[in-house]
N, C-alpha and C positions, 0 to 999 in steps of 0.2 A: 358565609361559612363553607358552602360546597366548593367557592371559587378557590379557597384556602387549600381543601384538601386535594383541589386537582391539582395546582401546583405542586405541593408534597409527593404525590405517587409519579408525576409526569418527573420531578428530580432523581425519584427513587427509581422508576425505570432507567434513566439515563446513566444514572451512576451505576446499575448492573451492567450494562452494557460497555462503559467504561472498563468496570473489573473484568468481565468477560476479555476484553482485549487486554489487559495487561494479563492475567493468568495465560493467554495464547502468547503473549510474548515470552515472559517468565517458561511457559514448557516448552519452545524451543529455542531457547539460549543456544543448546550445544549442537543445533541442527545445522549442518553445512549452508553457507548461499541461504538461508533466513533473514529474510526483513522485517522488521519490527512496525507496528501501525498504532495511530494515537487517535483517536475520540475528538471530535472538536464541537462542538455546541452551539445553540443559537435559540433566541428569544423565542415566544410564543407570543404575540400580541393577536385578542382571538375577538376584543369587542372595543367598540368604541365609543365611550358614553354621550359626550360632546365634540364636536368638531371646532377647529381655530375659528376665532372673528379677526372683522377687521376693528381697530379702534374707531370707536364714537366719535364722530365729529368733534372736533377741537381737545379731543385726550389725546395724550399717546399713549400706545402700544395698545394690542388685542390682548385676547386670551388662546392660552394653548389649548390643544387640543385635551381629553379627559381620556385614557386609555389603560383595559385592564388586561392583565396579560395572566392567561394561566398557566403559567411552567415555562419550561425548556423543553429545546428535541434537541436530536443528534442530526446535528446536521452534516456531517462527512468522518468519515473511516477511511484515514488517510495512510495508503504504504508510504514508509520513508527510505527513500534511496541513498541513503549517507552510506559512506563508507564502514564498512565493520572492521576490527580488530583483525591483523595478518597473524596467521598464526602456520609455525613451521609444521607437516606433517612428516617429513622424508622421505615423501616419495618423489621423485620426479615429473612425477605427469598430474601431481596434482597443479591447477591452475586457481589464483582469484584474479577481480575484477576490481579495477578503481574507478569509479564514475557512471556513468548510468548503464553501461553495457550489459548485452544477456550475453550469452549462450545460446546457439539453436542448435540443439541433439532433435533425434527422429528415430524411428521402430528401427527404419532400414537407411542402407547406406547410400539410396539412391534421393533421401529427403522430400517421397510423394507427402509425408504429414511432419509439419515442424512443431516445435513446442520449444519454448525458453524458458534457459531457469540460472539460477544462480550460482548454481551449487557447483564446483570446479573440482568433485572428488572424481578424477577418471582414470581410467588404466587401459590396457589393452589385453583383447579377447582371446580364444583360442587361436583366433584365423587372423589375429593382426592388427584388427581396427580398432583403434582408440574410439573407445566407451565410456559413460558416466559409469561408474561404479556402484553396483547395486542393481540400477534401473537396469543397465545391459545396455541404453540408446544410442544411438551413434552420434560423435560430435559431427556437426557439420563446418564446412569450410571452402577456403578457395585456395587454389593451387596456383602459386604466381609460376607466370612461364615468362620470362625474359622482361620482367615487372610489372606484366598486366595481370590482374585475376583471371583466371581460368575455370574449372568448372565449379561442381559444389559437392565433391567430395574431400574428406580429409583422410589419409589413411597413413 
């Protein structure tokens, strides 16, 4: 009877945790550079009553093993890097991405702290430098000088 009910709660936690991740998907639908993440699952086999034999001399076959399992867990919370939906904004300097690529902005424009993100809403500042828009971060980049990359600024 107990084994019954931990099964039941150990589903029951896993499927809030489920819902937990699609309500995080569902509230940023309309967030820029948002990736979406999905729940994946796996057995719980926690005792094992009997273990396999081999067959008795002159039978065939053994016995399987006797194994009880209570529940499920979450086994991974996976980001998914698919492609999202192009969507026109009119500005020019917004940018997206096809395929696994970030973005690396930073506080300052000399990129001592990097951070990557998705999100391609950018504009430029008072003083000139293309920025994520909002955050203020500097994009960072490389300057090609005669085809080779050069430093890591973008401006």
């Amino acid at each position: 009877m107990m084994r019954s009910l931990f099964s039941g709660v150990s589903g029951l936690k896993n499927h809030q945790t489920r819902m937990d991740v699609i309500g995080n998907n569902i509230s940023n639908v309309n967030t820029t550079g948002f990736k979406s993440s999905r729940v994946t699952f796996s057995d719980m086999i926690s005792q094992t009553l009997t273990g396999a034999s081999r067959p008795i001399d002159g039978q065939i076959g053994g016995t399987n093993p006797k194994q009880i399992g209570l529940g499920s867990a979450v086994a991974s919370i996976d980001l998914l890097f698919t492609n999202g939906s192009v969507q026109s904004t009119g500005k020019n300097t917004d940018l997206c991405l096809s395929g696994d690529g970030l973005f690396a902005v930073s506080p300052d424009s000399q990129g001592a702290q990097k951070y990557y993100t998705r999100n391609g809403a950018f504009s430029f500042d008072a003083d000139g430098n293309y920025v994520q828009s909002g955050s203020g971060m500097h994009v960072l980049g490389y300057m090609a000088t005669n085809g080779e990359p050069g430093g890591c600024n973008l401006h």
